[in-house]
C-alpha positions in Angstrom: 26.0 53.4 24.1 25.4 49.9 22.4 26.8 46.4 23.8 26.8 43.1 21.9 23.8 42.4 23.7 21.4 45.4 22.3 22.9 44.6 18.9 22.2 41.4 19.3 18.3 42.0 20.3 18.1 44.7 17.5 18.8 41.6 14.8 16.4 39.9 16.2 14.0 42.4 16.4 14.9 43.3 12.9 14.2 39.4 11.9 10.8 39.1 13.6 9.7 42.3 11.7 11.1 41.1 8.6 8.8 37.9 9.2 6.3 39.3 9.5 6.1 41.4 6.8 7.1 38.9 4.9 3.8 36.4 5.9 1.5 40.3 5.2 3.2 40.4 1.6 2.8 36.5 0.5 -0.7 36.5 2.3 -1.7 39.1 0.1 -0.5 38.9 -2.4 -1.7 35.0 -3.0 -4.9 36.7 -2.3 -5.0 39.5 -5.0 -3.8 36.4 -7.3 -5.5 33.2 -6.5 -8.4 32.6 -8.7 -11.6 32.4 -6.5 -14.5 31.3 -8.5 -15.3 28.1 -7.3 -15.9 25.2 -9.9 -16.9 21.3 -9.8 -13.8 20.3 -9.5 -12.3 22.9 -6.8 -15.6 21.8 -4.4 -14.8 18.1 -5.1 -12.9 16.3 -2.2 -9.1 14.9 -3.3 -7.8 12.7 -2.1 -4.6 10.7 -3.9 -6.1 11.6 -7.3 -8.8 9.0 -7.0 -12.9 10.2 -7.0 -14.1 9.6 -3.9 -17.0 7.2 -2.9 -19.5 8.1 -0.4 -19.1 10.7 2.2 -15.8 12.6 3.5 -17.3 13.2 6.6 -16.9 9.8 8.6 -16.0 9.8 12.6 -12.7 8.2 13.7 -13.0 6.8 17.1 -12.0 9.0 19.5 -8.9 6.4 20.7 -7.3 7.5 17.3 -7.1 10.8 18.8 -5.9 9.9 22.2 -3.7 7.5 21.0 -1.4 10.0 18.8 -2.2 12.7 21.8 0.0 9.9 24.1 2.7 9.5 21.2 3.3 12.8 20.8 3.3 13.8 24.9 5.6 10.7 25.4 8.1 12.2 22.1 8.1 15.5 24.1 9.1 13.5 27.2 12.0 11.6 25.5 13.6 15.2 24.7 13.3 16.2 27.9 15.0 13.3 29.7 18.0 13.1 26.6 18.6 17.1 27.6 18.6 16.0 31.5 21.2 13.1 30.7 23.3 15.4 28.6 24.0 17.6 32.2 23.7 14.2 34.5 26.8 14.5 36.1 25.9 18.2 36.8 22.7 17.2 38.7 24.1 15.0 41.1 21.3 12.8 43.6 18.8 15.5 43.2 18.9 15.8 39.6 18.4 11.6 39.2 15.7 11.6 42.0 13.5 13.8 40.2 13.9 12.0 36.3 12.9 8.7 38.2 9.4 10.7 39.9 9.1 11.8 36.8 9.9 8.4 35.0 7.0 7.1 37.3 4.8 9.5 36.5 4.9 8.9 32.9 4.5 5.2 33.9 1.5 5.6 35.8 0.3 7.9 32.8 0.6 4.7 30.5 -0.8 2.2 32.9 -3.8 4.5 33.2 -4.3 4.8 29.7 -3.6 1.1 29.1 -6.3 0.0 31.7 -8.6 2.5 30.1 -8.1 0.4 26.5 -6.7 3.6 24.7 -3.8 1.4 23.3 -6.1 -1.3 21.9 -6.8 -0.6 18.0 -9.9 -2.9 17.5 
């Protein structure tokens, strides 16, 4: 006995395994071809075409990091509150009292960060 729904799950099982052995074949396969002795030129480090002077390995600040660490949590936040005004109406006091804690929240998250000079470049 099969219902829309098992067919359903078997195409997507039948997808996932076809990923997958899709990722084993083109994995292995561009290791049975890629060329690995290593040269000069593969071991130099590129960058735009130009030679590079001095060391690769310099430290960014750690700011940098926490900086694009609070763009990228407050882009995942924006999605979530454009998906909770897409149902607004289906929410009703409940639904609005919790984006505004969670509004805060985020708020507090940037004052925090602000006081602790994250968003300062220099």
């Amino acid at each position: 006995m099969s219902t829309t729904a098992n067919i359903g799950y078997l195409y997507a099982g039948i997808l996932l395994a076809a990923g997958f052995v899709f990722v084993l074949v083109a994995t292995t396969a561009a290791n049975i071809l890629a060329p690995h002795k290593a040269t000069k030129e593969k071991l130099q480090t590129y960058e735009s075409g130009e030679t590079p002077i001095g060391s690769a390995w310099v430290q960014y600040p750690l700011g940098f990091y926490i900086f694009a660490l609070l763009f990228v949590a407050f882009d995942v936040d924006i999605v979530f509150i454009i998906s909770w005004a897409i149902i607004f109406k289906q929410l009703s006091i409940f639904g609005f009292c919790e984006i505004v804690f969670f509004i805060v929240v985020l708020a507090l998250g940037l004052v925090y960060a602000w006081r602790k000079g994250v968003t300062r470049w220099i």
